[in-house]
TILUM-549137 format. One record per residue (C-alpha): residue number from 1; z, x, y; residue in three letters. Coordinates in steps of 0.02 Angstrom, whole numbers. Layout:
REM residues N
nr = NUM; w = Z; u = X; v = Y; rest = ALA
...
REM end
This chain:
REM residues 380
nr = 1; w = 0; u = 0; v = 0; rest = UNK
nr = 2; w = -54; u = 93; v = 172; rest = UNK
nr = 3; w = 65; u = 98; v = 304; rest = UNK
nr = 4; w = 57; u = 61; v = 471; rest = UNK
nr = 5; w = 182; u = 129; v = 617; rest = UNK
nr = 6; w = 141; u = -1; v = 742; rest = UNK
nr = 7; w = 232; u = 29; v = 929; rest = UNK
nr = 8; w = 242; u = -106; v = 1063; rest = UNK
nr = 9; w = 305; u = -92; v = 1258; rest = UNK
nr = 10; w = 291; u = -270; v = 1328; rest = UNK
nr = 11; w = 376; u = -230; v = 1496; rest = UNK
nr = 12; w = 369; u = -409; v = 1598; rest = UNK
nr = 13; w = 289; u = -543; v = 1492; rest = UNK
nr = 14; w = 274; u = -582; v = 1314; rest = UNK
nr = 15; w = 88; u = -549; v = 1297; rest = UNK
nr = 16; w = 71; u = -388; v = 1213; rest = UNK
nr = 17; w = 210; u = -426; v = 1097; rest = UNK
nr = 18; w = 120; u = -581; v = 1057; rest = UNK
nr = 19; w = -53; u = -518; v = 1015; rest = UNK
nr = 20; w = 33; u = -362; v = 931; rest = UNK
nr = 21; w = 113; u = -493; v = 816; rest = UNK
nr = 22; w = -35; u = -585; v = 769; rest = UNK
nr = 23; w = -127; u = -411; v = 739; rest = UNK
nr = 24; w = 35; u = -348; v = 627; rest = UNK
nr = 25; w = 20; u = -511; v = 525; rest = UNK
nr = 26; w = -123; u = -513; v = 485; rest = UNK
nr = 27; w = -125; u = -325; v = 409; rest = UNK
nr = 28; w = 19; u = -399; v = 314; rest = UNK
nr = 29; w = -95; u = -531; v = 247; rest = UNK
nr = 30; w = -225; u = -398; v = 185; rest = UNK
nr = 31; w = -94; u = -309; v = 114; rest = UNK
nr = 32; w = -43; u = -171; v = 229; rest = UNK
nr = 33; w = 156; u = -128; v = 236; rest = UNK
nr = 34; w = 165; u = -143; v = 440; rest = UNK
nr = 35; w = 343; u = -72; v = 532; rest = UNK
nr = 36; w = 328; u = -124; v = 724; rest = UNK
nr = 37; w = 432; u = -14; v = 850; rest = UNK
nr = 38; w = 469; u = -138; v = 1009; rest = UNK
nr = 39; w = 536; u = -67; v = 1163; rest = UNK
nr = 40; w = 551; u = -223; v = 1256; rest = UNK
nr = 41; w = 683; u = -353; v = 1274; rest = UNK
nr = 42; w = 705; u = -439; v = 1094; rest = UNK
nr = 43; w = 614; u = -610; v = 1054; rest = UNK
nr = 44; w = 645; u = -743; v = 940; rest = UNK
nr = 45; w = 488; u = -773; v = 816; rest = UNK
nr = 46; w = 428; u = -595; v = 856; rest = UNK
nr = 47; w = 354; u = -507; v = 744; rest = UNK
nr = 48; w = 330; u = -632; v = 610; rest = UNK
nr = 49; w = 444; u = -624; v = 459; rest = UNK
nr = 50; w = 360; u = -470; v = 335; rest = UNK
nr = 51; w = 357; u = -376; v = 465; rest = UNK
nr = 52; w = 462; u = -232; v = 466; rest = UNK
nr = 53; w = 535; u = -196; v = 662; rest = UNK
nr = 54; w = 637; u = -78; v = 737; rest = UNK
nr = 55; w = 700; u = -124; v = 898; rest = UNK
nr = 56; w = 702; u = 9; v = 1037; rest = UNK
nr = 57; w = 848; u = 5; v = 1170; rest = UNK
nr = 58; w = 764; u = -113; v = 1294; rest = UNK
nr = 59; w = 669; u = -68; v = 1451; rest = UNK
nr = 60; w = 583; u = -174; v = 1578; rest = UNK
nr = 61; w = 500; u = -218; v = 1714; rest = UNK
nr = 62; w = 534; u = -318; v = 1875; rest = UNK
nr = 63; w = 399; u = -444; v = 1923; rest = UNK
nr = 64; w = 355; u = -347; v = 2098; rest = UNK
nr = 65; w = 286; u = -185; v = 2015; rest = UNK
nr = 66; w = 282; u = -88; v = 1858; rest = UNK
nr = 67; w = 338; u = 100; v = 1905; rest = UNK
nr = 68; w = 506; u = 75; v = 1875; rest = UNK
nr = 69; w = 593; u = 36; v = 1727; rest = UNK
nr = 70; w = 761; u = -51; v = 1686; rest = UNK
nr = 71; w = 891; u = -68; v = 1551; rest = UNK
nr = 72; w = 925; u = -250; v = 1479; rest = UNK
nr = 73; w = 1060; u = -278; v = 1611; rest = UNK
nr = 74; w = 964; u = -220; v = 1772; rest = UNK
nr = 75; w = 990; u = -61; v = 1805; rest = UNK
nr = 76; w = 898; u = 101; v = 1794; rest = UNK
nr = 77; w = 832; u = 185; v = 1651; rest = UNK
nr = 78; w = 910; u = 350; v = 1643; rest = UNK
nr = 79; w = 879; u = 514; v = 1559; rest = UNK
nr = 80; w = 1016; u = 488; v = 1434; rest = UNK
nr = 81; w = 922; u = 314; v = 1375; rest = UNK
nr = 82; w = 760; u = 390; v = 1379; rest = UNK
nr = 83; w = 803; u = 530; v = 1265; rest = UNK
nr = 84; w = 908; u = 421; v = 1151; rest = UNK
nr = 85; w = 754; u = 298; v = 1148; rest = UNK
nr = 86; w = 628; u = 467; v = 1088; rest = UNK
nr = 87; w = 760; u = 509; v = 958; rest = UNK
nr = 88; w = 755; u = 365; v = 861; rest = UNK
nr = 89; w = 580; u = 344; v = 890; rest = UNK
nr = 90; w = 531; u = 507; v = 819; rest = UNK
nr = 91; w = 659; u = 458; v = 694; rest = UNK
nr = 92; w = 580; u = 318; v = 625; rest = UNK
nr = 93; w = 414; u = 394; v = 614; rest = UNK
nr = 94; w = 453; u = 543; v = 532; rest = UNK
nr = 95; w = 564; u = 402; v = 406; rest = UNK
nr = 96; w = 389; u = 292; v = 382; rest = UNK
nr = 97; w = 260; u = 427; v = 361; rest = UNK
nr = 98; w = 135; u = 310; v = 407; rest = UNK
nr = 99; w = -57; u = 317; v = 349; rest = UNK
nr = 100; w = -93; u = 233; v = 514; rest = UNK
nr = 101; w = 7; u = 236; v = 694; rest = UNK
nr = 102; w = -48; u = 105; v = 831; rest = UNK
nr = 103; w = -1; u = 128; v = 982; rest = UNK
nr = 104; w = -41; u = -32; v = 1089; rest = UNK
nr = 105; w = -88; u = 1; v = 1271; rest = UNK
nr = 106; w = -66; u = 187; v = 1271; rest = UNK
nr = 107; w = -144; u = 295; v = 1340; rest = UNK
nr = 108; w = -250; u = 175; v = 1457; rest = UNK
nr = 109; w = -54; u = 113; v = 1497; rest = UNK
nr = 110; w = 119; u = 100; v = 1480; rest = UNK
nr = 111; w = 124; u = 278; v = 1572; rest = UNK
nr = 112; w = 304; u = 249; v = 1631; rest = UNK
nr = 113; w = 348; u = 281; v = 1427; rest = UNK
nr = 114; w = 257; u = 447; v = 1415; rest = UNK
nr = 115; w = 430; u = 525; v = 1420; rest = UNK
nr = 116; w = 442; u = 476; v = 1215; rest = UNK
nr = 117; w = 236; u = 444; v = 1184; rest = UNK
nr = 118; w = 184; u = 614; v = 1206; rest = UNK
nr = 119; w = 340; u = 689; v = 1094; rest = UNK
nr = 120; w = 253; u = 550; v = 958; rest = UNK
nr = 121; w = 90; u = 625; v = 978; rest = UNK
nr = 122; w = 151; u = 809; v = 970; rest = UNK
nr = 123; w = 249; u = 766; v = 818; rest = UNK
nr = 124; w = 100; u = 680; v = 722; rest = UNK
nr = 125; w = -28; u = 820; v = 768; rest = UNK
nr = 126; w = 113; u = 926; v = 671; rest = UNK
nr = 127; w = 112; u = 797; v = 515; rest = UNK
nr = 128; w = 32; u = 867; v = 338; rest = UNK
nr = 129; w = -66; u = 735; v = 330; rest = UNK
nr = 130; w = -92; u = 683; v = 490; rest = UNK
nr = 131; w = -113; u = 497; v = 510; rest = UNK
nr = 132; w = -260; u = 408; v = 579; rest = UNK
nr = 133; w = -210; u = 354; v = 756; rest = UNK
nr = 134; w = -277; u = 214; v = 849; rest = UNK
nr = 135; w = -264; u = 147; v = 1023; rest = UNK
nr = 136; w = -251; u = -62; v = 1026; rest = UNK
nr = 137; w = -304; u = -129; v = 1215; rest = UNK
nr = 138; w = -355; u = -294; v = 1262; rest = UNK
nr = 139; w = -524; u = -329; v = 1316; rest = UNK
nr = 140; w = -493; u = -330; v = 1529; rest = UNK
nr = 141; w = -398; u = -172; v = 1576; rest = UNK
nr = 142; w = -316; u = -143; v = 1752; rest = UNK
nr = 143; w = -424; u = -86; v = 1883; rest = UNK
nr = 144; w = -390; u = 17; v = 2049; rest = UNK
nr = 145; w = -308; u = 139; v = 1951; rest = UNK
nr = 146; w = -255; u = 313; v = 2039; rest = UNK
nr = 147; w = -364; u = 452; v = 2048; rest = UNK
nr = 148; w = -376; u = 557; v = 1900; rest = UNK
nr = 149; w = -310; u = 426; v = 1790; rest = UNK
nr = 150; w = -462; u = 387; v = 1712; rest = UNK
nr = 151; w = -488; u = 561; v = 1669; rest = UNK
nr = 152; w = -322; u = 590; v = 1603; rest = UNK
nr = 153; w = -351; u = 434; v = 1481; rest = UNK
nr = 154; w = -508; u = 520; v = 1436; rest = UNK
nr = 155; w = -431; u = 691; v = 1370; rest = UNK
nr = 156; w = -282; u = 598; v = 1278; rest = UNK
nr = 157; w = -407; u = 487; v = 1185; rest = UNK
nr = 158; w = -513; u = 651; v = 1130; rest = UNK
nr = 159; w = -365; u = 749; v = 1084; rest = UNK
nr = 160; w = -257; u = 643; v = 1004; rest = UNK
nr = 161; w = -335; u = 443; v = 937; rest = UNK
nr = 162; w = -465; u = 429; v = 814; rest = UNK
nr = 163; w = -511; u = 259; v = 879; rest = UNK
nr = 164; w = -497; u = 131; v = 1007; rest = UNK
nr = 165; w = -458; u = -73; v = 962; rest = UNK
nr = 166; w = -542; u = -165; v = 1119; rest = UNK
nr = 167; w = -462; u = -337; v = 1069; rest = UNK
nr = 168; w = -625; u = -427; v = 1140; rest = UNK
nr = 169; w = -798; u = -469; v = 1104; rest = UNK
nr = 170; w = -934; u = -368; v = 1218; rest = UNK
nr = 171; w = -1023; u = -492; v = 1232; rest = UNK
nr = 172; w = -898; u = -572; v = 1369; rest = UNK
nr = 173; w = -835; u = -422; v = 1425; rest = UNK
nr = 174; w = -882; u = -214; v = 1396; rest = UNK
nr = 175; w = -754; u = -90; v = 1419; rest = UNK
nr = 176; w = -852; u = -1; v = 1546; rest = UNK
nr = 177; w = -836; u = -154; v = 1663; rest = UNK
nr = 178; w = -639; u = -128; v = 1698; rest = UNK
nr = 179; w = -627; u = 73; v = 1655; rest = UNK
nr = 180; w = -772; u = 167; v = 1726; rest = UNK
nr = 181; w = -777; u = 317; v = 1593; rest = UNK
nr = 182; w = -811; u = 219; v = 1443; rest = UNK
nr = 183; w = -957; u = 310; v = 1416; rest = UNK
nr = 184; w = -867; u = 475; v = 1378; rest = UNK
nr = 185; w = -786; u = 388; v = 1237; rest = UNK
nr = 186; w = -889; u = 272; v = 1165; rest = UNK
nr = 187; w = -907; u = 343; v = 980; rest = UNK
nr = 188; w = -745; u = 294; v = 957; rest = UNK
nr = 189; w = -711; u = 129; v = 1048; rest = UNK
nr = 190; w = -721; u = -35; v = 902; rest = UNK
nr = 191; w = -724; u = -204; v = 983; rest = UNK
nr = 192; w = -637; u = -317; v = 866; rest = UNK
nr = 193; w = -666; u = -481; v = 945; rest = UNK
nr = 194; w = -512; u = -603; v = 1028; rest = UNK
nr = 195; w = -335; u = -622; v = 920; rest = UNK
nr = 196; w = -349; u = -770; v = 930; rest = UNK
nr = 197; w = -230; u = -902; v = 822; rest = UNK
nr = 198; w = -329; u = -1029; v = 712; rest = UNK
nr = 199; w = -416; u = -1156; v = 790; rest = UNK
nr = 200; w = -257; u = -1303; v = 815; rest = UNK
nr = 201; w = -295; u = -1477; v = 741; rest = UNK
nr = 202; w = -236; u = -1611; v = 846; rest = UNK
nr = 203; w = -128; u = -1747; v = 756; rest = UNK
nr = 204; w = -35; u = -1917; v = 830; rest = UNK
nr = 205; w = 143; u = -1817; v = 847; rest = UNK
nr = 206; w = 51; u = -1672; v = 934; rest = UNK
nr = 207; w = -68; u = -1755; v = 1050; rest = UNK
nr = 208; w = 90; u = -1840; v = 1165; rest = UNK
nr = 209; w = 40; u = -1760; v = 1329; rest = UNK
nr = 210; w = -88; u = -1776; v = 1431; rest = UNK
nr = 211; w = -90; u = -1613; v = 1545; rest = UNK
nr = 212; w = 5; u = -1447; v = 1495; rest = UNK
nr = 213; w = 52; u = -1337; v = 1609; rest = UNK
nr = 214; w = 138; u = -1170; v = 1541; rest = UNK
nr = 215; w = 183; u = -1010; v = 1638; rest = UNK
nr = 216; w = 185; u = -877; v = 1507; rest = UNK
nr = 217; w = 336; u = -777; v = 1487; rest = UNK
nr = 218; w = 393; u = -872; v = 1633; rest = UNK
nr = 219; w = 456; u = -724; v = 1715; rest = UNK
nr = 220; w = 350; u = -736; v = 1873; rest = UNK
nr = 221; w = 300; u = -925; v = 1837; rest = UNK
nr = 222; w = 384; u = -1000; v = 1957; rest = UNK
nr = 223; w = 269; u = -1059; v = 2100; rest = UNK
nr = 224; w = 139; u = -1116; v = 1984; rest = UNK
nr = 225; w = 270; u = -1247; v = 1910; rest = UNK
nr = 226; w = 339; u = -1280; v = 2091; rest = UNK
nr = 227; w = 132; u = -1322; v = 2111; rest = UNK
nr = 228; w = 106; u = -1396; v = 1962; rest = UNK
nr = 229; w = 246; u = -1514; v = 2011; rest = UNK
nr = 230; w = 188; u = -1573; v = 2181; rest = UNK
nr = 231; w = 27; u = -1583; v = 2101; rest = UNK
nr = 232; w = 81; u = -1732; v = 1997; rest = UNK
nr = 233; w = 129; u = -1813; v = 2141; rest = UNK
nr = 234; w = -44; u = -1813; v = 2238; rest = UNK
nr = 235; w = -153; u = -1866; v = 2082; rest = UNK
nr = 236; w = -178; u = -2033; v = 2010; rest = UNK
nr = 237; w = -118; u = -2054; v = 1841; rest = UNK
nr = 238; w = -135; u = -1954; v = 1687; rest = UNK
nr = 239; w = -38; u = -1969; v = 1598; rest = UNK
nr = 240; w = 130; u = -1891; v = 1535; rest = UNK
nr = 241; w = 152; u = -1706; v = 1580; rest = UNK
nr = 242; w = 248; u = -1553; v = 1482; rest = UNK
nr = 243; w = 301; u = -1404; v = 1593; rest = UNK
nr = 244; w = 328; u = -1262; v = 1467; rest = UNK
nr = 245; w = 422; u = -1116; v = 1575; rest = UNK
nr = 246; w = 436; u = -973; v = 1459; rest = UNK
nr = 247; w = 577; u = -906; v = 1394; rest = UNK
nr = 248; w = 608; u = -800; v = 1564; rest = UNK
nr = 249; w = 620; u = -904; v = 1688; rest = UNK
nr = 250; w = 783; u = -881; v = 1771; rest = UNK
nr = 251; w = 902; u = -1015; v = 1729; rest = UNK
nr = 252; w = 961; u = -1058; v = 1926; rest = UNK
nr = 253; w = 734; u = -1073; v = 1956; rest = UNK
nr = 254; w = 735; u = -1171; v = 1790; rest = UNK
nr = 255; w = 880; u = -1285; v = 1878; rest = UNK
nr = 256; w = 781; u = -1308; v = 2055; rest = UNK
nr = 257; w = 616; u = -1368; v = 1966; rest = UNK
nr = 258; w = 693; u = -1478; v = 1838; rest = UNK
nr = 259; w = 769; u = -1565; v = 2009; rest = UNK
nr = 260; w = 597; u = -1615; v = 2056; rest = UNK
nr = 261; w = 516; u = -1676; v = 1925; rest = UNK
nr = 262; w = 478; u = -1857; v = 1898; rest = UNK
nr = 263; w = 518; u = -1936; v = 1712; rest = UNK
nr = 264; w = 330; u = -1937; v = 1665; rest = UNK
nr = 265; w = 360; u = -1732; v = 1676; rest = UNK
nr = 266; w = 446; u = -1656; v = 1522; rest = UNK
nr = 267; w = 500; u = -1478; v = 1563; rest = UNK
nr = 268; w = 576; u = -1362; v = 1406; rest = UNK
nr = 269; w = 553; u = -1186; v = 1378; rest = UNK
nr = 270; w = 459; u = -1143; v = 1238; rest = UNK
nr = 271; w = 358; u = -1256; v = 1114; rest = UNK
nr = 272; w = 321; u = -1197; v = 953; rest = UNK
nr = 273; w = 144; u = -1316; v = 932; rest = UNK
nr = 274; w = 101; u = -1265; v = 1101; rest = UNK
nr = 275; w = -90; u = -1244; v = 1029; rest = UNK
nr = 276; w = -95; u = -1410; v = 954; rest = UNK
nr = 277; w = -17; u = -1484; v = 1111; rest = UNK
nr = 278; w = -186; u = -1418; v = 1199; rest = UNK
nr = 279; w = -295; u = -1488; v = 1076; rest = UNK
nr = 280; w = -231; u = -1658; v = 1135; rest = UNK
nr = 281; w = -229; u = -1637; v = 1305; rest = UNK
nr = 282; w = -346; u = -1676; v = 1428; rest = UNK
nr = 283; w = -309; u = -1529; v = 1545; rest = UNK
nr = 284; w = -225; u = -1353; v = 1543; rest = UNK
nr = 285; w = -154; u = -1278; v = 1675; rest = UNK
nr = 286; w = -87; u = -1118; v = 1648; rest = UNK
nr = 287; w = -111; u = -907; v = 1735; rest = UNK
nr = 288; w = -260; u = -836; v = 1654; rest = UNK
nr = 289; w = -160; u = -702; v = 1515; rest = UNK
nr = 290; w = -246; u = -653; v = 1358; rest = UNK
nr = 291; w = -144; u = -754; v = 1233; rest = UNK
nr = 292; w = -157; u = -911; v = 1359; rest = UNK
nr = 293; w = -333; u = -897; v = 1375; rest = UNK
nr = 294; w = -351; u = -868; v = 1176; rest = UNK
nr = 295; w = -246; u = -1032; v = 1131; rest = UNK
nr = 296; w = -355; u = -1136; v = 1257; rest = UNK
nr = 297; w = -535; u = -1076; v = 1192; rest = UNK
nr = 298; w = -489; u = -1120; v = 1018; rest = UNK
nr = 299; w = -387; u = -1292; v = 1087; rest = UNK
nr = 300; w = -564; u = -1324; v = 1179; rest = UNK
nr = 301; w = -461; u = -1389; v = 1310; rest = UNK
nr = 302; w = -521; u = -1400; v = 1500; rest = UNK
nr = 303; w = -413; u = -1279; v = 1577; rest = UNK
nr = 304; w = -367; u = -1234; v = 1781; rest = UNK
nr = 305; w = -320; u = -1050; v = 1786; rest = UNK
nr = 306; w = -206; u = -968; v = 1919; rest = UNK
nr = 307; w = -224; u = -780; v = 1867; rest = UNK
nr = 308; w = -77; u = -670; v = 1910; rest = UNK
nr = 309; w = -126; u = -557; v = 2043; rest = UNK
nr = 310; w = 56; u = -493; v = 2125; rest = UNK
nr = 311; w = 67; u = -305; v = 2145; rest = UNK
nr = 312; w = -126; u = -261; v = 2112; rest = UNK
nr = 313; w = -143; u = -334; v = 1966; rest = UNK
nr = 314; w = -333; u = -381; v = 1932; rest = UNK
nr = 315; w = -333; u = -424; v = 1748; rest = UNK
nr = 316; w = -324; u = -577; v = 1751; rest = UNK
nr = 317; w = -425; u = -633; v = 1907; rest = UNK
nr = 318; w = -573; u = -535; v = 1807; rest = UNK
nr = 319; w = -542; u = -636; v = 1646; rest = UNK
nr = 320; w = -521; u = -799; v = 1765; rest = UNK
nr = 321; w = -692; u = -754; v = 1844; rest = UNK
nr = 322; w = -787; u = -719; v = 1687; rest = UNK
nr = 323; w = -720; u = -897; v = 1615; rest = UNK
nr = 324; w = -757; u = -1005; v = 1761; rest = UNK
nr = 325; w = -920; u = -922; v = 1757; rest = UNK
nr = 326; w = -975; u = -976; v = 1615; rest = UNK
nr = 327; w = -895; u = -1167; v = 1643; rest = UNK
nr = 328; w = -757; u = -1144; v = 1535; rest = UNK
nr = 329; w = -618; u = -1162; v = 1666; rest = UNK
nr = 330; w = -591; u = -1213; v = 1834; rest = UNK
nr = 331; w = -486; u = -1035; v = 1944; rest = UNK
nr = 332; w = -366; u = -1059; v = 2085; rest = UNK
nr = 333; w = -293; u = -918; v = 2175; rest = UNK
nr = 334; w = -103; u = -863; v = 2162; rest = UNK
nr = 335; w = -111; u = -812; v = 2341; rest = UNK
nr = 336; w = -90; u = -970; v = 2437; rest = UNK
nr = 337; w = -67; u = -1077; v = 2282; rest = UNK
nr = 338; w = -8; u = -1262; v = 2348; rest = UNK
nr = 339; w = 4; u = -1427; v = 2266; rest = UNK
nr = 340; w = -139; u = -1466; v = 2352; rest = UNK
nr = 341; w = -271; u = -1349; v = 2288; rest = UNK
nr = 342; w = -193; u = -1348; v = 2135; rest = UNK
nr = 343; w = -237; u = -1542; v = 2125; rest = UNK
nr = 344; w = -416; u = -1511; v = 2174; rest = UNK
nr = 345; w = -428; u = -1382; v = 2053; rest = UNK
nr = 346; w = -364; u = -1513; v = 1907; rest = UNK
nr = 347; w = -501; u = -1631; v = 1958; rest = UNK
nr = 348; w = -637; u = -1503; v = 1964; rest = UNK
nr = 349; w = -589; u = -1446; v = 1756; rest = UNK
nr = 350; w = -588; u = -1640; v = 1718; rest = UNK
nr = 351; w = -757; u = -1649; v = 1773; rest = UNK
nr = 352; w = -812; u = -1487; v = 1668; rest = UNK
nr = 353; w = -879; u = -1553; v = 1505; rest = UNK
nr = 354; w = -775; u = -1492; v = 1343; rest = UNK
nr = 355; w = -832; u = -1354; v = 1249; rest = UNK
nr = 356; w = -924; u = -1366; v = 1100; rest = UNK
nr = 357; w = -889; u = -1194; v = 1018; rest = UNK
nr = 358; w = -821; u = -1032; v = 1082; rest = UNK
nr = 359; w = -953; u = -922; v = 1121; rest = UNK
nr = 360; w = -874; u = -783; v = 1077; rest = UNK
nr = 361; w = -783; u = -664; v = 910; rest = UNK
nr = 362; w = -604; u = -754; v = 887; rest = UNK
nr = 363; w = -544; u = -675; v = 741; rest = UNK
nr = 364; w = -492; u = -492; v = 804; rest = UNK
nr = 365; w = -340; u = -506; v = 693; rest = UNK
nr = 366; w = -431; u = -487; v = 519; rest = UNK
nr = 367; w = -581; u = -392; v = 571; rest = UNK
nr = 368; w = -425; u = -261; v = 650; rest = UNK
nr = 369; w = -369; u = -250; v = 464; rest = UNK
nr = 370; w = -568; u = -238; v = 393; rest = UNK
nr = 371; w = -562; u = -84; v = 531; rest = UNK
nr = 372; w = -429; u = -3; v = 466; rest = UNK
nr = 373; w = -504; u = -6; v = 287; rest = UNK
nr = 374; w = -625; u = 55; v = 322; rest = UNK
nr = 375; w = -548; u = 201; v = 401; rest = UNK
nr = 376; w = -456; u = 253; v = 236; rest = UNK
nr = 377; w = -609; u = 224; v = 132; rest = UNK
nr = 378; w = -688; u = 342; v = 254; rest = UNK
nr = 379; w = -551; u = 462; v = 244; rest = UNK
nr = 380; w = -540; u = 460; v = 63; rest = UNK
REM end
């Protein structure tokens, strides 16, 4: 059974844990023996159960930029944490000997761990065997990077990865299109298509509301509720309404909207069939992350997206674009986001007509695990 070493940083939102997950699983499923190494603040449901996890000493983010990290409880990461966490990283590897490491993000991110990635990738260029190691990015990357970063991607990924997983299908997106020197790297970039969940079926239990509106982890979610919540007020009626927050909303935000809401609006934090809720629904309204945007393709759900843009981030106002582009969703902009655009932007996705088919690869889960097979039948 071929092992995979599989490390995760989620630093704000639940995203990259989430696709992560759904990658790990299903190299479970083909019948890889998958350890994930999370650095984040601990989830509930993540990774799925056969999945072997070590959990780091959390680190995160705050919502208004991404250069500095903190401990669980808000304050600063220090020296003393950041050598602990390398310890019992390099710990667990050395414990695994993996056939395969994974690094999501890395080297194209997550620069403020390089303190305990680049004692990894020293120790693995030192292993007898070496493993195979792969980068795993999703298909929009972050743009207006500083100078020199590109390059400095460029010489970790020749010196040290044998591939990289673009989690997209080129044919909505290239790699080149968000990170300029693709070029220099292109024998060994493998686009895997979306990881995307299965396509949800829609039963009577599932399909009770009308218009979802979810803010991701939740942790910078809160204006687009606030929005979402005035909205209801301008628009004729559609129906009942389920607010899903995220599981990082802060409780005294969580209070304040819950205070507004009408009765047709059901607010909770975190639904399990959130999929199948979208394949009943008549509208989504949601920011415009990866997972989000997976869920509602294969939900074929109209969807308004208001793409997270705080602190320079362009991600998702490029995978917003490319969507509304090709009719698939209606985009609002955070900046300036009211109830009232917000309601014009709801009318304009119930006019789009509902999609037929995704028109692009969903299942970048199993065709990660085909990749890696044939990696160690090439190896062999």
């Amino acid at each position: 059974m071929p092992k995979v070493f599989f490390y995760v940083q989620h630093l704000l939102g639940i995203g990259h844990l989430a696709r992560a997950s759904r990658v790990a699983a299903a190299l479970v499923e083909d019948g890889f023996s998958v350890t994930m190494v999370t650095g984040g603040l601990p989830l509930d449901g993540f990774p799925a159960a056969g999945i072997d996890h070590i959990q780091l000493q959390p680190a995160v983010t705050s919502g208004d930029g991404f250069t500095k990290l903190k401990d669980a409880d808000g304050n600063p990461v220090t020296k003393e944490m950041e050598a602990s966490r390398r310890d019992q990283l390099l710990s667990a590897y050395h414990a695994q000997k993996p056939d395969f490491v994974i690094i999501e993000a890395f080297p194209f991110g997550r620069r403020q761990v390089r303190f305990e990635l680049l004692p990894l990738l020293t120790e693995i260029e030192k292993s007898e065997p070496r493993p195979l190691v792969l980068s795993s990015v999703r298909d929009i990357l972050q743009q207006n990077r500083k100078a020199g970063r590109d390059e400095e991607t460029v010489d970790m990924v020749k010196a040290h990865f044998d591939r990289v997983l673009v989690h997209g299908d080129r044919n909505f997106i290239r790699l080149e299109e968000t990170f300029p020197l693709a070029s220099e790297i292109a024998e060994k970039v493998v686009y895997t298509g979306l990881v995307a969940p299965p396509a949800p079926t829609k039963t009577e239990s599932e399909a009770e509301f009308d218009v979802i509106v979810s803010a991701g982890g939740g942790a910078v979610g809160g204006a687009l509720i606030e929005a979402a919540i005035g909205a209801h007020t301008i628009l004729p009626p559609l129906g009942r309404w389920c607010i899903i927050t995220g599981p990082n909303l802060d409780p005294a935000e969580l209070s304040r909207l819950s205070a507004m809401a009408s009765p047709e609006i059901e607010i909770v934090r975190f639904r399990k069939d959130f999929p199948s809720l979208l394949a009943g629904a008549k509208v989504s309204i949601s920011q415009a992350g990866y997972n989000t945007v997976c869920d509602i393709l294969q939900a074929r759900c109209r969807a308004v997206l208001i793409p997270f843009a705080a602190s320079g981030e362009t991600e998702q106002t490029t995978r917003a674009e490319k969507l509304t582009a090709l009719k698939l969703a209606v985009s609002v902009e955070e900046k300036g986001l009211s109830a009232e655009n917000l309601a014009a932007g709801i009318r304009e996705a119930l006019a789009l007509e509902s999609a037929s088919h995704v028109p692009m690869r969903v299942d970048g889960a199993k065709q990660t695990a085909v990749i890696l097979r044939q990696l160690l039948e090439d190896r062999r």
